[in-house]
ZAMARGU-4260 file (C-alpha; in steps of 0.2 Angstrom, whole numbers, plus 5000, padded with zeros to 4 digits):
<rodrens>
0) 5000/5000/5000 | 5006/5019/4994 | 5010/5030/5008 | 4999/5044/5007 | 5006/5061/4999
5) 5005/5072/5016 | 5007/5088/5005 | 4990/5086/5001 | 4981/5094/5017 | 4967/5083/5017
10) 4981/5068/5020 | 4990/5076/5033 | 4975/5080/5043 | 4969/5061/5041 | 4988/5055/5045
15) 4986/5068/5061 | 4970/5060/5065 | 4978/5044/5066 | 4992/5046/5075 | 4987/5063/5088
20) 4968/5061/5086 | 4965/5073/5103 | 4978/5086/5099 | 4969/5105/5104 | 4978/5110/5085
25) 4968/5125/5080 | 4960/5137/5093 | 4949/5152/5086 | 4943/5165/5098 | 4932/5180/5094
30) 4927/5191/5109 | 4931/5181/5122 | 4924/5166/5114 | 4934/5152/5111 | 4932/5137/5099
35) 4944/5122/5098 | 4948/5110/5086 | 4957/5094/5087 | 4965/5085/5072 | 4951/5072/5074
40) 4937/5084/5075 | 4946/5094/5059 | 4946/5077/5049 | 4930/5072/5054 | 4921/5089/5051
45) 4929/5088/5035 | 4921/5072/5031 | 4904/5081/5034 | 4907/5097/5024 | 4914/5086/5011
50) 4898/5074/5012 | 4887/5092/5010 | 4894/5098/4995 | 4893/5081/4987 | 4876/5083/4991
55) 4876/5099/4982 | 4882/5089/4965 | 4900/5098/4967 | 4915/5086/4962 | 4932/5088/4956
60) 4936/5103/4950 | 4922/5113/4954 | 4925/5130/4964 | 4915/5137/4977 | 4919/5154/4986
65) 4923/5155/5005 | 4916/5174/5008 | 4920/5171/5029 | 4931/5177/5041 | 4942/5167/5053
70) 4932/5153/5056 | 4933/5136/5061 | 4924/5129/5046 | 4937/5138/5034 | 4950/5126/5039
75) 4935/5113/5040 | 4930/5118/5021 | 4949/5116/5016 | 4951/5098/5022 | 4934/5094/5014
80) 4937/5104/4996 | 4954/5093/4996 | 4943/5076/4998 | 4931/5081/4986 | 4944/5088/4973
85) 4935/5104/4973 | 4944/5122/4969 | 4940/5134/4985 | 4941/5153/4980 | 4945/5163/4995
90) 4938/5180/4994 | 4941/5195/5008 | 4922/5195/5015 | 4923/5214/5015 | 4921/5213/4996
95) 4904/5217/4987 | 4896/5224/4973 | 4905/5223/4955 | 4920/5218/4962 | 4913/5202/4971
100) 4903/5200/4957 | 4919/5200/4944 | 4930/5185/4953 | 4913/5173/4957 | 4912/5176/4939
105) 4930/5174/4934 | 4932/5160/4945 | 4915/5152/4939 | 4911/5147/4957 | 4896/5137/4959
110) 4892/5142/4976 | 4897/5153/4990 | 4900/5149/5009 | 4896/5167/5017 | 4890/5172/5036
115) 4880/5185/5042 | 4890/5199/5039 | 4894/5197/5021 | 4877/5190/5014 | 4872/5211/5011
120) 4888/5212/4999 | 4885/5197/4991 | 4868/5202/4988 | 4872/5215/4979 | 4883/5205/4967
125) 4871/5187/4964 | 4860/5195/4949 | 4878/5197/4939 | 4884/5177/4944 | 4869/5167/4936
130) 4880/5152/4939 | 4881/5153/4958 | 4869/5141/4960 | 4871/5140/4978 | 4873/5147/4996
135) 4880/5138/5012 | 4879/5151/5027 | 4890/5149/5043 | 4877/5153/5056 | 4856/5152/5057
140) 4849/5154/5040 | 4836/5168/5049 | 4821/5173/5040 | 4829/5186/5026 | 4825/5179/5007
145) 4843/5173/4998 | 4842/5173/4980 | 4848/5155/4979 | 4844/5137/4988 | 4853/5140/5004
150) 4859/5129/5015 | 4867/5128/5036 | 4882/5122/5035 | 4877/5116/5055 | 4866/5105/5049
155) 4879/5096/5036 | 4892/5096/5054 | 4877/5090/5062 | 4874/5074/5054 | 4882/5058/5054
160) 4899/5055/5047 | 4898/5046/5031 | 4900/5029/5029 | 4911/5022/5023 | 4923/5037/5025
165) 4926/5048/5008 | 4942/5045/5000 | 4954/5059/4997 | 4949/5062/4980 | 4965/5072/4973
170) 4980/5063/4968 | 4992/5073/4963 | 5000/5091/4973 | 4999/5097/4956 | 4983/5097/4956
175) 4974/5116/4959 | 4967/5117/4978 | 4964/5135/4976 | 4962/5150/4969 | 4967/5167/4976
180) 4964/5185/4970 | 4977/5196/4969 | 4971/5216/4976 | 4969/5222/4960 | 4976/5241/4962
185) 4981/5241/4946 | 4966/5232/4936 | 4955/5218/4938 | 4959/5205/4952 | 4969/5189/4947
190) 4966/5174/4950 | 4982/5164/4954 | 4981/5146/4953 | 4988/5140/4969 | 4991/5119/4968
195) 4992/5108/4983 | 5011/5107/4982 | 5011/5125/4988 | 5005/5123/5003 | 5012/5108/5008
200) 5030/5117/5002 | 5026/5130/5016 | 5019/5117/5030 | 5039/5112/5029 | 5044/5131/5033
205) 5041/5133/5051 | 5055/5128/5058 | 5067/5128/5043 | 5062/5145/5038 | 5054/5156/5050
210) 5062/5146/5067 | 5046/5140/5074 | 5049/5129/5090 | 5041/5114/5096 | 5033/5121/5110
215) 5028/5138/5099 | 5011/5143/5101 | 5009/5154/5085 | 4994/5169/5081 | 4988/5177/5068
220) 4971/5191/5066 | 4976/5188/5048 | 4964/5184/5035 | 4964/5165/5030 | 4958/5173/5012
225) 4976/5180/5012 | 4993/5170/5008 | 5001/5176/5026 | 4990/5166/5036 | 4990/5152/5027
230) 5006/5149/5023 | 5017/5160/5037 | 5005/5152/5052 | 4992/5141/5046 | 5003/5127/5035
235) 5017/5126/5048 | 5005/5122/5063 | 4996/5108/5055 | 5012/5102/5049 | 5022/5103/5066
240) 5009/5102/5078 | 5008/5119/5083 | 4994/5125/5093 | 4988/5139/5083 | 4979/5153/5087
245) 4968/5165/5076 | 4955/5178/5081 | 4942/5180/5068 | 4948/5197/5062 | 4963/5208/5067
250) 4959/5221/5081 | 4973/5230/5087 | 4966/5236/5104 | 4965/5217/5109 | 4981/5210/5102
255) 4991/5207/5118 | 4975/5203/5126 | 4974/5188/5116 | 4993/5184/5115 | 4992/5183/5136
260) 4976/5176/5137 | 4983/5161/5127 | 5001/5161/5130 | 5006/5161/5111 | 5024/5165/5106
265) 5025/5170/5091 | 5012/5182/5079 | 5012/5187/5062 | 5010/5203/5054 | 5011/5213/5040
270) 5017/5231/5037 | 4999/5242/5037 | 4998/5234/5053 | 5013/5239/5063 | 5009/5259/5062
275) 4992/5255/5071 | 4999/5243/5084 | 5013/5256/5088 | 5004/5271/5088 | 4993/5262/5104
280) 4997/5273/5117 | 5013/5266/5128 | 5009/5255/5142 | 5020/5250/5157 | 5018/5233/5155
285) 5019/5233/5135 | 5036/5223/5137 | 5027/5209/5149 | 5021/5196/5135 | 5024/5178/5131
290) 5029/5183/5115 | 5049/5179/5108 | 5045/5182/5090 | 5036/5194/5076 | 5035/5185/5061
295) 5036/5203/5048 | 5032/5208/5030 | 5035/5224/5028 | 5043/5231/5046 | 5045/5250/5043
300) 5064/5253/5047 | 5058/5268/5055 | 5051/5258/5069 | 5059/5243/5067 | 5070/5244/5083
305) 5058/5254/5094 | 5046/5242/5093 | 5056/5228/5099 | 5062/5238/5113 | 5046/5244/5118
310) 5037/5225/5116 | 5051/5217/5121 | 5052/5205/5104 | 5063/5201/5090 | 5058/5202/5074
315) 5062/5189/5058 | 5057/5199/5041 | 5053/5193/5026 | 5047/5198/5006 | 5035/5185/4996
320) 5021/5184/4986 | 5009/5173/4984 | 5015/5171/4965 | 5032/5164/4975 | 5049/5172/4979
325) 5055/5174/4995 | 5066/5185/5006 | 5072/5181/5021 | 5081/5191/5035 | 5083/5180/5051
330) 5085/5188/5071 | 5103/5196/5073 | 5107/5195/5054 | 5109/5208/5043 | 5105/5229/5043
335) 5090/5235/5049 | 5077/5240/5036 | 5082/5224/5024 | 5067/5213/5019 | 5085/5199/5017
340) 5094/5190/5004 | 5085/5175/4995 | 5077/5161/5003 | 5086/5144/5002 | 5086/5138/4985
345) 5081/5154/4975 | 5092/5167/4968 | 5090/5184/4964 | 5094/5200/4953 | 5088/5217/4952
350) 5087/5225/4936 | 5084/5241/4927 | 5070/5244/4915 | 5079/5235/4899 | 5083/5220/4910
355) 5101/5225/4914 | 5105/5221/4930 | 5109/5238/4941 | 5123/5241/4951 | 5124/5238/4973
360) 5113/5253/4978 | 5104/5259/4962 | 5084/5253/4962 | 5077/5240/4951 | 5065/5226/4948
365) 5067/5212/4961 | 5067/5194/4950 | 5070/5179/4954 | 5072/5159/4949 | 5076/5144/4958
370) 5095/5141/4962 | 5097/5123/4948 | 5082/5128/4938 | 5070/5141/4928 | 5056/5149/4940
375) 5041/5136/4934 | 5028/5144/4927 | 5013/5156/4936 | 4996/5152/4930 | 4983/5165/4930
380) 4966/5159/4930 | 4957/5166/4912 | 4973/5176/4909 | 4988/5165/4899 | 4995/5184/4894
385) 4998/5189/4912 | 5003/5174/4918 | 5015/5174/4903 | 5022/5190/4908 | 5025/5184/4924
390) 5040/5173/4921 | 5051/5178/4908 | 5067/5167/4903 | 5065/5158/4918 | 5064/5173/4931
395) 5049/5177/4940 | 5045/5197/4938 | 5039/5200/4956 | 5034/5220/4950 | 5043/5226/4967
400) 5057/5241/4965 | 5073/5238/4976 | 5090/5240/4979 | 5102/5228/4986 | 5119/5234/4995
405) 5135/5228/4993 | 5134/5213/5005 | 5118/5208/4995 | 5106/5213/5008 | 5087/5219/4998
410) 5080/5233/5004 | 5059/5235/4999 | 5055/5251/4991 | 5041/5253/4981 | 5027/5243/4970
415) 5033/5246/4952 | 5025/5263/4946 | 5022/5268/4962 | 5035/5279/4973 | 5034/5295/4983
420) 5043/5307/4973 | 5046/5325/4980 | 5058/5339/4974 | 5067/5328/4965 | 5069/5314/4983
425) 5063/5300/4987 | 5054/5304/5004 | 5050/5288/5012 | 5033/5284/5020 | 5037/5274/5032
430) 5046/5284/5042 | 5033/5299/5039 | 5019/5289/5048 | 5030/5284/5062 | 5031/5302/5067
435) 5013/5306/5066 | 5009/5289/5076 | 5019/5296/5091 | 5007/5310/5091 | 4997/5305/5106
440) 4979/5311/5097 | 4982/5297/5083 | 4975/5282/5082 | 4981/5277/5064 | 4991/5285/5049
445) 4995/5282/5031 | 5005/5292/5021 | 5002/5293/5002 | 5005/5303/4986 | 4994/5314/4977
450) 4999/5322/4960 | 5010/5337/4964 | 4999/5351/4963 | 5014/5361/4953 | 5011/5351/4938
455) 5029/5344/4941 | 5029/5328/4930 | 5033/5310/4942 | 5030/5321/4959 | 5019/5321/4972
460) 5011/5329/4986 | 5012/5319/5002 | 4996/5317/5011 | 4993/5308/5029 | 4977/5300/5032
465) 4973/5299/5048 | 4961/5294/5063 | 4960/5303/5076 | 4957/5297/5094 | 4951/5314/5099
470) 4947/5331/5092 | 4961/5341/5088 | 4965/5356/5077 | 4977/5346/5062 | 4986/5359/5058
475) 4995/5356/5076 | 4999/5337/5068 | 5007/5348/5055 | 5016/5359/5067 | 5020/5341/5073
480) 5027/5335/5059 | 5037/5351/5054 | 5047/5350/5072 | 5054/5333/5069 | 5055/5331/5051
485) 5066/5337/5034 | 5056/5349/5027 | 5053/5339/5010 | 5047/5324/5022 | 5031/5336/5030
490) 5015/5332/5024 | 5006/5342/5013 | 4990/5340/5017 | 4983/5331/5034 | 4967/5320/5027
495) 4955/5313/5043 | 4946/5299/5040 | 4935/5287/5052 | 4946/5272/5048 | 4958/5269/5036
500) 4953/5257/5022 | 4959/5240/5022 | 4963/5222/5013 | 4962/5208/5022 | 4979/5208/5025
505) 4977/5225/5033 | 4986/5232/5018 | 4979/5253/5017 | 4969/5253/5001 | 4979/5270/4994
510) 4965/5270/4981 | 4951/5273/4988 | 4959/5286/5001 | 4964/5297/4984 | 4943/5294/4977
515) 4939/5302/4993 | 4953/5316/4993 | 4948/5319/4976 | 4929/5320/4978 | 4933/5330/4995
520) 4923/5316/5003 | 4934/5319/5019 | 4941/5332/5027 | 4957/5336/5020 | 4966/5352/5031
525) 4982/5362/5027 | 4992/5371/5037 | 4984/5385/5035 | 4968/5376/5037 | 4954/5368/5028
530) 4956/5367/5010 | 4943/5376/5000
</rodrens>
């Protein structure tokens, strides 16, 4: 008899079953409420999801949407879909309208898992997606009208497990177990085409990549629609045992709440998060957590060492994207700032806009390929040009602007036709919006470019957005600005917003901050006041 191939989820889960059946692997908590799942109860819950949807007609290589937040039946849905042979298409539950309505189409979902809180936006979208034939809600149905058959996924875990058991339908890690949209800033979403090998690649980098222990208790208020919390803190823990924890959605107020609350060791986040964690006013006791490691994409240099003094942690950074390519910068190693050098086994070059590859310290375009081999192909879903574009002669194009010093060490700048240009500088961002976040009335900040009202071609105007956690006049966070900054670095304009718009990998949506400067749809102030 074959062994099983255990880079297929659904396989490892059932190989966990077997062997640490009662093992508390996966702990969700939301508010105080806590859920735990052992790998038993994950296979077994699997079975049942994957027994609904066969009820449903779906079968290999039929896709269905997961519309949800941090749930226990998203990991649930992941065993079952890889039982089935099904394609799951995790979509950010904030998402709605035409938008939503573009990737269930694109995707050519057949149905969609959603909750409560994301059945208005998905509403909105159905009468686009005649081929959503379907909906399974996480919750009570209620007594609102859905304009499909809907179904509880309760009652599917209710009922009996099947019997016999259902085989794990896929055979091969080749085979698509997902697909995942990209943000789409620059046009329509896209679909990347994520196989099973992908994942089970990652479950092998907890402790060989990101130095996860044993007796690591990991977090995460990540998305599991987003690549980081599936791969960075999902993957390892089922591989290694880990007993993970994940809050529904990240909430910064309660971040060390949860971390003591559970004892976990290690979190994960990403670079729009650490400005609204650090601008949290200082507490005494900031340092007194379990925590020994951050697990960091995107770690503003700017802060970088402050926040580890002040929360007493060390921090491991790291650059990839779901397409592949990785970065690493391990604890002690390296300068401060640097997203790394290449992860074992790829290699890297940084190159100008006619593929020449640049000189230590001039910027570029971050590529790379594997160390013995060409970078395999990306496959975009519906899209062969862009996913033909994405690897050319073997080196992946990861659309990233960099710059490498002379010890090799990468240093993150800026998305490819992006940039914050000003007089003729580079003014970086990052170290804008840790200024502003020391300011005691802010709650969060994000600083951005505008077209530079002189007309000058390529420059901007730098705006912060801000929330405020209490009234005060911004041109004193101006004032604030112009004491402790370079005088090209001060914000032009001071924008104040409720809340900063977010992905769900808490990424500031730059896009729709500039539709709501530009349609004046928020306060946007001066330093000599409002603007007019």
């Amino acid at each position: 008899m074959s062994q099983a191939n255990l880079l297929i989820v659904a396989n490892l889960v059932a190989d966990r079953a077997a062997s640490q059946p009662d093992h508390d692997v996966l702990t969700f908590e939301h508010e105080g409420e806590v859920e735990t799942l052992t790998y038993r109860q994950l296979w077994e819950n699997g079975q049942r999801l994957a027994n609904g949807l066969r009820g449903l007609g779906m079968a290999q290589g039929d896709r269905f949407a997961l519309l949800i937040q941090n749930h226990p039946e998203f990991v649930e849905l992941m065993v079952a879909s890889a039982i089935l042979g099904t394609v799951f298409v995790p979509i950010d539950p904030r998402t709605r309208g035409a938008k939503l309505a573009y990737m269930l189409r694109d995707s050519g979902c057949r149905g969609v898992i959603c909750a409560g809180y994301s059945r208005e936006g998905l509403a909105e979208a159905l009468p686009e997606c005649p081929e959503v034939e379907w909906i399974a809600l996480i919750g009570e149905l209620g007594d609102r009208a859905l304009p499909r058959p809907a179904y509880a996924l309760g009652d599917w875990l209710a009922a009996p497990l099947p019997d016999p058991l259902l085989p794990v339908t896929v055979a091969s890690e080749a085979e698509p177990m997902q697909l995942m949209y990209t943000s789409g800033t620059t046009g329509d979403p896209k679909g990347i085409v994520v196989p099973h090998a992908r994942f089970g690649a990652v479950s092998n980098h907890g402790e060989a990549v990101f130095g996860y222990r044993p007796d690591d208790r990991p977090y995460t208020g990540l998305s599991l629609t987003h690549g980081n919390a599936q791969f960075v803190t999902l993957a390892p823990s089922l591989k290694m045992g880990l007993r993970v924890v994940f809050s529904r959605r990240f909430t910064k107020s309660r971040l060390w709440e949860v971390i003591r609350a559970h004892g976990c060791t290690t979190f994960s986040l990403l670079g729009g998060m650490v400005t609204a964690i650090y601008a949290e006013p200082p507490k005494p006791d900031d340092a007194e957590n379990p925590v020994r490691l951050v697990i960091s994409a995107g770690m503003p240099a700017a802060i970088w060492e402050a926040f580890e003094r002040r929360f007493g942690v060390a921090v491991f950074e790291f650059y990839g994207a779901m397409e592949g390519g990785m970065t690493i910068k391990r604890v002690g190693e390296g300068p401060v700032g640097s997203c790394g050098r290449p992860a074992p086994g790829l290699e890297v070059k940084v190159v100008d806009a006619d593929d020449v590859e640049v000189a230590p310290g001039e910027p570029g375009e971050l590529l790379f390929r594997l160390s013995d081999a060409p970078f395999p192909p990306v496959s975009y879903h519906n899209n062969p040009s862009a996913s033909a574009a994405k690897v050319v002669d073997g080196w992946l194009r990861s659309g990233d602007i960099v710059h490498r010093d002379a010890d090799g060490w990468i240093f993150y700048q800026y998305r490819k036709g992006g940039g914050l240009r000003r007089n003729g500088e580079f003014v970086n961002p990052a170290h804008v919006e840790r200024v502003l976040a020391e300011h005691p009335a802010v709650d969060d900040i994000f600083v951005y470019g505008v077209p530079a009202a002189n007309g000058a071609p390529g420059e901007k105007d730098i705006v912060a957005a801000a929330v405020l956690a209490s009234p005060i006049d911004p041109a004193e966070l101006l004032g604030w600005a112009a004491s402790r900054l370079e005088p090209n670095a001060v914000p032009t304009y001071v924008q104040v917003v409720p809340a900063i718009p977010k992905t769900a990998s808490e990424k500031p949506q730059e896009r729709f901050l500039i539709a709501m400067f530009q349609d004046r749809a928020a306060p946007v102030h001066t330093i000599e006041g409002a603007r007019p």
